[in-house]
C-alpha positions in Angstrom: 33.7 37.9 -27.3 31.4 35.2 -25.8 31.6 35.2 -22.2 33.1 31.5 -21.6 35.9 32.5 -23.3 35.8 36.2 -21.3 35.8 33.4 -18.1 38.7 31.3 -19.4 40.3 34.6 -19.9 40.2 36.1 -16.5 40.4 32.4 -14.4 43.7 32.5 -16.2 45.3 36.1 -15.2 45.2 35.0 -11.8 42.8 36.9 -10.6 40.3 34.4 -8.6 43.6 32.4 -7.0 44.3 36.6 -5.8 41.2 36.8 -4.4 41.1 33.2 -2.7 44.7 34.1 -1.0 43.7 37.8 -0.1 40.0 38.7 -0.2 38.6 35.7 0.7 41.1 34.4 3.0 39.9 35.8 6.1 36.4 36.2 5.5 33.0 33.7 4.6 32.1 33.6 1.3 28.4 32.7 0.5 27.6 31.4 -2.5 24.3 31.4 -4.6 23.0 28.3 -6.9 19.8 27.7 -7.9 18.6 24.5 -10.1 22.0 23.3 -10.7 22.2 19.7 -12.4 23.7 16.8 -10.5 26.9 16.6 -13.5 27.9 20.3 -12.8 27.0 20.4 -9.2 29.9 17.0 -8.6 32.2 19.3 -10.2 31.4 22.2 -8.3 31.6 20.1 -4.8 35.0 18.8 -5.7 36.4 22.3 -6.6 34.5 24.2 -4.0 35.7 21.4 -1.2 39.7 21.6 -2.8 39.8 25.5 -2.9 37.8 26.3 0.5 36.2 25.4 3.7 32.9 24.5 3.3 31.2 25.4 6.4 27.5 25.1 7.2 25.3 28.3 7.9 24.6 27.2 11.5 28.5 27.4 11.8 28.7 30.7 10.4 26.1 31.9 13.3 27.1 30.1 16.4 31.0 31.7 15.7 29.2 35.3 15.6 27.2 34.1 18.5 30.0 32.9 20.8 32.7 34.7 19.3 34.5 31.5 17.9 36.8 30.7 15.3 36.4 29.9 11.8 38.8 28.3 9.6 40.9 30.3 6.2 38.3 31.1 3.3 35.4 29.9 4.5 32.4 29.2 2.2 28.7 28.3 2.8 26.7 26.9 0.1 23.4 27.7 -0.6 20.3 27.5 -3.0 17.2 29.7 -3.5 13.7 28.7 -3.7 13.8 25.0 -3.1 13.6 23.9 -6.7 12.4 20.1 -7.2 15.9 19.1 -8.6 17.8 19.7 -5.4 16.8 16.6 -4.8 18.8 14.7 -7.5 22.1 16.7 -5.1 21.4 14.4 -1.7 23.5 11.9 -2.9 26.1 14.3 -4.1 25.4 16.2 -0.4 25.9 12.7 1.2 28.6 11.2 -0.3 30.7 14.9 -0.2 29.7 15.8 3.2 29.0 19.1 2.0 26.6 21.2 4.3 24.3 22.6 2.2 21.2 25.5 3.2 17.6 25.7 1.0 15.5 28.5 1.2 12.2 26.9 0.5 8.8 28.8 -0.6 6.6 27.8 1.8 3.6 28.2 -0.2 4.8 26.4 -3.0 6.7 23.8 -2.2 4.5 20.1 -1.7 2.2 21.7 -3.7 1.7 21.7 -8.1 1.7 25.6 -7.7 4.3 27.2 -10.1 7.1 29.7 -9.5 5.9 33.0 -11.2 8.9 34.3 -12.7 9.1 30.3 -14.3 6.0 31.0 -16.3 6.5 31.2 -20.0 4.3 33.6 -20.9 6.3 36.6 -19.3 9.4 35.5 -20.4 11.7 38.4 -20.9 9.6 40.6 -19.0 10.8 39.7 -15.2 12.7 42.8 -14.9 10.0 44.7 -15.8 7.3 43.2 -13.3 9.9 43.4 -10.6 9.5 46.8 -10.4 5.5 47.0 -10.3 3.9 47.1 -6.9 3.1 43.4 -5.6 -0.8 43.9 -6.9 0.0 45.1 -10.0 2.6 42.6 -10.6 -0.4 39.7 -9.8 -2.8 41.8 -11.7 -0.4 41.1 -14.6 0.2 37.3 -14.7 -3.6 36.8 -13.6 -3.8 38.6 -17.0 -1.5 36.0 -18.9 -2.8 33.2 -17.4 -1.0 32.6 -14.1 -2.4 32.4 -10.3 -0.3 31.9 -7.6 -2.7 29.1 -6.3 -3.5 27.6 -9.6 -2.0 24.0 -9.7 -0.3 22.3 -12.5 0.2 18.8 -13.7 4.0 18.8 -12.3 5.6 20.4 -9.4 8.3 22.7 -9.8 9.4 22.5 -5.9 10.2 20.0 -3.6 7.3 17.6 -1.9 7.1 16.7 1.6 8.8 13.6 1.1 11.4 14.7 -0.3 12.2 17.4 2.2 11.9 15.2 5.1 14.8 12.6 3.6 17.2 15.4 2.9 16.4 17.1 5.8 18.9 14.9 8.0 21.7 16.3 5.8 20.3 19.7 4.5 19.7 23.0 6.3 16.3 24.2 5.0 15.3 28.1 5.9 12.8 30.2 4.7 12.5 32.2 1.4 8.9 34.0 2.1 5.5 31.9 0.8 5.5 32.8 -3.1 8.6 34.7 -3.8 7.1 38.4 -4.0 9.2 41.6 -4.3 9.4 42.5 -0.4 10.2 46.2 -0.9 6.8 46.4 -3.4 4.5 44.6 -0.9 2.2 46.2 1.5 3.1 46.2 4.8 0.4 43.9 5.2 1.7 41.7 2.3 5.2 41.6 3.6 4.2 40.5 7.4 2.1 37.6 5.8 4.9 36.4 3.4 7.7 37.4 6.6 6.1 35.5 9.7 3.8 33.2 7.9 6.7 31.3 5.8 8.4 30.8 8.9 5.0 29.6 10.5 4.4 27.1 7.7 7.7 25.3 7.7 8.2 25.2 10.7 4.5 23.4 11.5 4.3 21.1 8.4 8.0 20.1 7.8 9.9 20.5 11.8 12.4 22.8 11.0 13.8 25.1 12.4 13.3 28.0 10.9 16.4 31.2 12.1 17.2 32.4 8.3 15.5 34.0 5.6 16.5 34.4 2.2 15.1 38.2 0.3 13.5 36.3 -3.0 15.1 38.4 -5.9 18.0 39.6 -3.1 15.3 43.0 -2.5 14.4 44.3 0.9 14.2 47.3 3.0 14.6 48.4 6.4 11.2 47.3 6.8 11.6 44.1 5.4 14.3 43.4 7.8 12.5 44.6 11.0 9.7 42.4 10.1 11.9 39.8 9.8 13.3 40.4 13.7 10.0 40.7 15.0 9.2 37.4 13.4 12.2 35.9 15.1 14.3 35.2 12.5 18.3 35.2 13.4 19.5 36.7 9.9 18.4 37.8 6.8 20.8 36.8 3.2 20.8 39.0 0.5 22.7 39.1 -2.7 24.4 42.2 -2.3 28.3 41.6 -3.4 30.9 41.0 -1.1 32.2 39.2 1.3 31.5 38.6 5.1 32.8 38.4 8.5 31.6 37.8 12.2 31.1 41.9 12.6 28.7 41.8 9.4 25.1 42.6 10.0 23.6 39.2 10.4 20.7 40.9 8.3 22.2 42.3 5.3 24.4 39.1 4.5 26.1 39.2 1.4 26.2 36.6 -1.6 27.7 35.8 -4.6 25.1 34.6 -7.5 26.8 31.6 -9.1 24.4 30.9 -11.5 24.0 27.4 -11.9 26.8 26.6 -14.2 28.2 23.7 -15.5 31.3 26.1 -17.1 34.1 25.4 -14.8 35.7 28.8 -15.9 33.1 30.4 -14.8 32.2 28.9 -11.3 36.4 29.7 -10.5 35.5 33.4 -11.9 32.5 34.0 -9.8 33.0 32.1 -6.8 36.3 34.1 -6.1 33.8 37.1 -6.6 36.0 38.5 -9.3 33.4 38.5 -11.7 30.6 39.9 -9.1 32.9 42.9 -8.3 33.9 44.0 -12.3 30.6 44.4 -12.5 29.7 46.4 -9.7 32.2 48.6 -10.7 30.5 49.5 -13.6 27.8 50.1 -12.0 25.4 47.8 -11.9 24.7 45.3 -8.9 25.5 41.7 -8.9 22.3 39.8 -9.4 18.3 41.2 -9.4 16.4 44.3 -9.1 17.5 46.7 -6.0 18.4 45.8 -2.5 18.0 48.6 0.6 21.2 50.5 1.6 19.4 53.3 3.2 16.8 52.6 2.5 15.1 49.4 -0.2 
């Protein structure tokens, strides 16, 4: 069976309207896009805003700060790496009033530089490299052509322009400088990608940088004392489940989305049905590994 119809399936035994009214009712959802297109992401908006209260990230952390209120199934929106097509959402954001949060690669975005696992010529083997220490991951797409500095005739992240227009109406954070696998960096490694990400943004683009995003959802305990000592507030992570105001503000959980235009399947996985049959076989939600004890 093809898995839109396993979505239409399960949106229609009832489960995700179960888990709005009971699971998700008194606690904040977080959800997970990526490069979504402007068509699905309307769609999304308009569901997302009828079935939940879309609350910004900053809301999230000032009710855990000052012990405040937040309103019945709360949800925060938010997308990894900063992808150029985020743009083509402002208007979307705008006219919607949705309050949205991008975790931007500092080292990549306003620059022609490429996202690594985007390069064609390790398609299929992502998984794979994920698990090899952060120099032998580099040693391997230096190998099949690809650089982290090497610049290409398009970008594949936002500019500076850009940022700066959406910036009134968008949150943007901090998703390290190149999107390593924290857990298989150095220490060294991890410090530069931790504090200088936060560095960068905040220097060339005025943000204010209190949140980083784990790329791939991996990191360890060191990871996320690096992160404190580099002041961040919080630390997002794509470990399933859902949150509340007692939830470590560094181990925040999210539910990957990804990117559809399947209505079935944003209703399925947004409710965090979909996330949690398959952790119960076994497997985790989304990437490689995350920390429990631990990375």
């Amino acid at each position: 069976m093809k898995n839109n119809q396993i979505f239409k399936i399960l949106r229609y035994t009832g489960l995700p309207f179960f888990f709005r009214q009971f699971l998700q009712r008194k606690k904040v959802t977080i959800l997970l896009f990526h490069s979504i297109n402007k068509a699905a992401a309307e769609k999304s908006f308009v569901y997302l805003s009828k079935n939940y209260n879309i609350i910004a990230l900053k809301d999230f952390l000032d009710a855990v700060q000052n012990q405040g209120k937040l309103p019945e199934r709360a949800l925060i929106i938010t997308f990894d790496d900063g992808h150029v097509s985020n743009y083509d959402l402002l208007p979307e954001i705008i006219k919607r009033h949705i309050p949205v949060t991008i975790f931007l690669c500092s080292a990549i975005v306003n620059t022609n530089r490429h996202f690594w696992f985007l390069h064609e010529s390790i398609s299929g083997r992502i998984a794979q490299l994920k698990k090899l220490s952060n120099n032998e991951r580099l040693a391997v797409l230096s190998e099949n052509g690809f650089t982290q500095e090497l610049q290409f005739d398009k970008p594949q992240a936002l500019n500076k322009e850009q940022i700066d227009e959406m910036k009134t109406h968008v949150d943007f954070q901090s998703h390290t400088m190149f999107h390593p696998v924290l857990p298989r960096c150095t220490d060294a490694e991890a410090r530069k990608e931790i504090f200088e990400s936060k560095q960068q943004l905040e220097e060339a683009f005025q943000l204010n940088i209190n949140t980083i995003s784990y790329p791939n959802g991996d990191y360890s305990v060191r990871d996320i004392q690096m992160a404190k000592a580099a002041g961040y507030s919080c630390g997002i992570t794509v470990d399933y489940g859902f949150n509340t105001t007692k939830t470590d503000l560094f181990r925040l959980k999210r539910i990957s989305v990804n990117d559809t235009d399947d209505m079935d399947e944003l209703i399925v996985k947004a409710s965090g049905v979909w996330a949690f049959l398959k952790t119960r076989n076994g497997r985790r939600q989304a990437y490689g590994f995350s920390d429990k004890t631990e990375a």
